[in-house]
C-alpha positions in Angstrom: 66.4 64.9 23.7 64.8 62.1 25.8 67.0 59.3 24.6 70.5 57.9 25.5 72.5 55.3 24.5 75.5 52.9 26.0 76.6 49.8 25.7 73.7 46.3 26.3 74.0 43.1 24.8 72.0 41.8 21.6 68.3 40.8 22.5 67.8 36.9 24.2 64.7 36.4 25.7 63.0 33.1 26.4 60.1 32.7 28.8 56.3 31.5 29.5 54.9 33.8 31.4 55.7 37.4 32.2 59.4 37.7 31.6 61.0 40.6 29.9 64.3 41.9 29.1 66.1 44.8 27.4 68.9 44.8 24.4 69.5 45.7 21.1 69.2 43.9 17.8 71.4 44.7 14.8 68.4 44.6 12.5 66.5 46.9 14.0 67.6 50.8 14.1 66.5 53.9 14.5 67.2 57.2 13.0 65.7 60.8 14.6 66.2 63.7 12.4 68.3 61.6 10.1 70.8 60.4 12.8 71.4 56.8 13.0 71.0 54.6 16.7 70.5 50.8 17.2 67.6 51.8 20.3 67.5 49.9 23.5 64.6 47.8 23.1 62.2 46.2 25.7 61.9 42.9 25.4 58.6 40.5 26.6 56.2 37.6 26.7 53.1 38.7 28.4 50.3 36.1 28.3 47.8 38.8 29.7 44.9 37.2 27.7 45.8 33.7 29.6 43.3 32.5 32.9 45.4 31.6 36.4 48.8 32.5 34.1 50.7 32.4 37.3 50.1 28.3 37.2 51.5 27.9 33.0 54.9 25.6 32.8 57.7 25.5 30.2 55.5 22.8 28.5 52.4 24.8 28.4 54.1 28.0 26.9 57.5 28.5 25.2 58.5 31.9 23.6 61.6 33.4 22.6 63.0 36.3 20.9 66.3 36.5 19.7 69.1 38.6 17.7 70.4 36.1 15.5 73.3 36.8 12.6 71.0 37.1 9.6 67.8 38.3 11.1 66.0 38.7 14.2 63.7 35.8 15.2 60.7 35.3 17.0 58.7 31.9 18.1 55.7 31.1 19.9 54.8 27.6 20.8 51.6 26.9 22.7 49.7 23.6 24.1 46.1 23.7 25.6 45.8 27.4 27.3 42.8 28.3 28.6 42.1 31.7 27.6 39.2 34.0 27.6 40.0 35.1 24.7 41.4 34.2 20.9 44.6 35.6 21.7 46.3 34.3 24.6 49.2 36.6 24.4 52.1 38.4 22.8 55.7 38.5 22.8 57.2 41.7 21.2 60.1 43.6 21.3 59.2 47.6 22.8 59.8 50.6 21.6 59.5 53.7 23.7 57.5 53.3 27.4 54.5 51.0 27.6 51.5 52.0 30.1 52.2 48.8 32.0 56.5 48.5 31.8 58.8 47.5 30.9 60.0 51.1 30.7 63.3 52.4 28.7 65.0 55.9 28.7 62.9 56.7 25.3 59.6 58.7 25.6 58.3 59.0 21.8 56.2 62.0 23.3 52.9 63.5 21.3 52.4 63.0 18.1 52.0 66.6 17.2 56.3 66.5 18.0 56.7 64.2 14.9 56.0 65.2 11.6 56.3 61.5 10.2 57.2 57.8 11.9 57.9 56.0 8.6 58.5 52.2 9.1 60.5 49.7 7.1 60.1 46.3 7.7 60.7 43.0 5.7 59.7 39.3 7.0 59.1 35.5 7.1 55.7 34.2 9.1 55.6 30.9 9.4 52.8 29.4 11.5 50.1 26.8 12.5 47.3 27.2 14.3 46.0 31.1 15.2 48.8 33.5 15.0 49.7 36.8 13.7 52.4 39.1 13.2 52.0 43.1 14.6 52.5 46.3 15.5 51.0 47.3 18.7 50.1 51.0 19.3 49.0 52.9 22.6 48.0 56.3 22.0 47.3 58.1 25.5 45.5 61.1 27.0 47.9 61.2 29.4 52.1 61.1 29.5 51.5 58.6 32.4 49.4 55.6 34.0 46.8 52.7 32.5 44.9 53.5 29.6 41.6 54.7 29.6 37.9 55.4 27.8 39.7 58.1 26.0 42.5 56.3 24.9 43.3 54.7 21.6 44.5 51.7 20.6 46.2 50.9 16.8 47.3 47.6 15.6 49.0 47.2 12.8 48.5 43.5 11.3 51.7 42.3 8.8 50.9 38.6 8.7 47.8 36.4 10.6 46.9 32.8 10.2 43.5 31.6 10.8 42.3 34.6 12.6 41.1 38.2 11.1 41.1 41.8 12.6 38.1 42.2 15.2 35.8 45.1 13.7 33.9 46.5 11.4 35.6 47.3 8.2 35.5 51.1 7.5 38.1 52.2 4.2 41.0 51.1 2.6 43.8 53.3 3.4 47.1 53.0 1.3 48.4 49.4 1.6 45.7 48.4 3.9 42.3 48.0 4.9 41.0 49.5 8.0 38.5 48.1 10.8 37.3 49.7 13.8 36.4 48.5 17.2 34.7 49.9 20.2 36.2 48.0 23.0 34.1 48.0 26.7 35.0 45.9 29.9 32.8 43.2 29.6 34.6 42.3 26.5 38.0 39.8 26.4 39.6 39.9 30.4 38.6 42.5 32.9 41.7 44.5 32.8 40.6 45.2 29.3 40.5 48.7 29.3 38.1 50.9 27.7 38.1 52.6 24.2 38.4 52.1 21.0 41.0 50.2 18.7 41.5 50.8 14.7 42.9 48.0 13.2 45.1 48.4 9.8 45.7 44.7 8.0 47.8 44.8 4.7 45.9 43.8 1.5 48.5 42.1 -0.1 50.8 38.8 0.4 54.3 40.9 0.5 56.6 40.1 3.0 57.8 43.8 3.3 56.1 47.0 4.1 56.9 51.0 4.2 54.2 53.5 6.1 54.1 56.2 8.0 52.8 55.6 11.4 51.5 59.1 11.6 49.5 59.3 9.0 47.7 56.0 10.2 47.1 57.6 13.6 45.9 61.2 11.7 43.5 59.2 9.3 41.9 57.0 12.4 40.5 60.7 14.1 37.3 60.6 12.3 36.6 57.2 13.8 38.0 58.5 17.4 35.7 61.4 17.7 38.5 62.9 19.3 39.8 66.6 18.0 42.8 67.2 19.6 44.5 63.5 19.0 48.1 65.7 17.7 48.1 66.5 21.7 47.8 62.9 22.8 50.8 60.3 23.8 52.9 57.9 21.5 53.4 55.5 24.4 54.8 52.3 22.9 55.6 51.1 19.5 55.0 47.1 20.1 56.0 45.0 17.5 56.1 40.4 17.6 54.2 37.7 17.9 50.3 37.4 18.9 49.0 33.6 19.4 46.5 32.0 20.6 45.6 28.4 23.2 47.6 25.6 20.5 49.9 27.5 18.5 53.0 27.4 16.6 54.9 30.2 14.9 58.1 31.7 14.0 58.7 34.8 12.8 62.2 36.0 10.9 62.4 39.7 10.7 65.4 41.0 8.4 65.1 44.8 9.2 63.1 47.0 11.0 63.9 50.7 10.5 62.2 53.4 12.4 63.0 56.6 10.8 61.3 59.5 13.1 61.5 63.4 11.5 60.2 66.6 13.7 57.1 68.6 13.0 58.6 71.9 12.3 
């Protein structure tokens, strides 16, 4: 098994640039093959989608993440970025090894090891300006290194305010509608990397949610073109806040279950 546990402190993370962190939060766990953990989670505000990031302040950017009593809380608070993009950045809690770090002792592997990823989660958005509420998803060729054109990227959209998935609508599937998006340099930053991203949004107003994360990665294929997706990577499970150049938002997540069960 590629996971181990020990002893690390609840989840507190503030920052405004690139700062991360590691800890646990005791509304989010994680059960393999029906045993129960409370994972070591990565922990980050990343404003990648930000221009000369290295020159924000405290006043410019404020994000935090925290493992509070009750629930486990989220804010973004933003004044006049300059971004080349709508989104500015993101600051999520990790699960598994992202292509650019932080990195944890938990490699999710492919997804033909996993017969289902089903997720439970329940929340509160509350937000002004553009904002939204997300799982993050990188799917990879490879076990190591950056994304590339034949890699895959799979947002899951909870909650958004004044902004809508990119892409062009394809199906409803389950509890949500599905876009899809060819994504090429030129587009966004120029670390952008090639590919293509399939975005599921939820069609309805509920501030809870059960899916199965493989089945959303198995319906995507036909939009891939790719055959042999079961042999590709679950890098990173991402899950927090996107926002955008004037933004304010606070998230309350009461539980988030992971409950992962082996192909046989």
């Amino acid at each position: 098994m590629d996971i181990k546990f020990f002893g690390i402190k609840p989840i507190k993370l503030e920052g405004f640039r690139f700062e991360s962190g590691f800890g646990y939060s005791k509304h989010v766990t994680l059960k393999l093959d029906k045993k129960k953990h409370f994972p070591i989670l990565a922990s980050q505000v990343i404003n990648w989608g930000v221009k000369e990031p290295w020159k924000l302040t405290p006043e410019q950017v404020k994000c935090k993440i925290i493992d509070k009593e009750k629930f486990l809380y989220f804010s973004a608070l933003t004044r006049n970025l300059c971004c080349s993009s709508k989104i500015c950045g993101f600051t999520a809690i990790k699960l598994g090894n992202p292509p650019w770090g932080p990195y944890s002792n938990f490699v999710i592997g492919q997804v033909k090891k996993w017969n289902s990823i089903k997720i439970d989660v329940e929340w509160d958005f509350k937000a002004k300006g553009i904002t939204d509420l997300v799982f993050d998803v990188w799917i990879t060729k490879n076990k190591t290194g950056v994304p590339k054109e034949t890699d895959i990227e799979l947002m899951v959209w909870l909650d958004y305010k004044n902004l809508y998935p990119f892409g062009v609508k394809k199906e409803d599937f389950q509890d949500f509608s599905v876009l899809y998006s060819s994504v090429e340099k030129t587009e966004f930053i120029p670390h952008q990397p090639c590919g293509t991203i399939s975005y599921f949004y939820t069609k309805n107003s509920a501030e809870r949610i059960k899916f199965d994360m493989i089945k959303l990665i198995l319906n995507s294929v036909k939009y891939f073109g790719i055959k042999n997706i079961k042999n590709y990577w679950i890098r990173t499970i991402d899950f927090g806040v996107e926002y955008a150049k004037n933004t304010k938002a606070e998230a309350r997540i009461y539980k988030l279950n992971y409950d992962f069960s082996s192909a046989p």
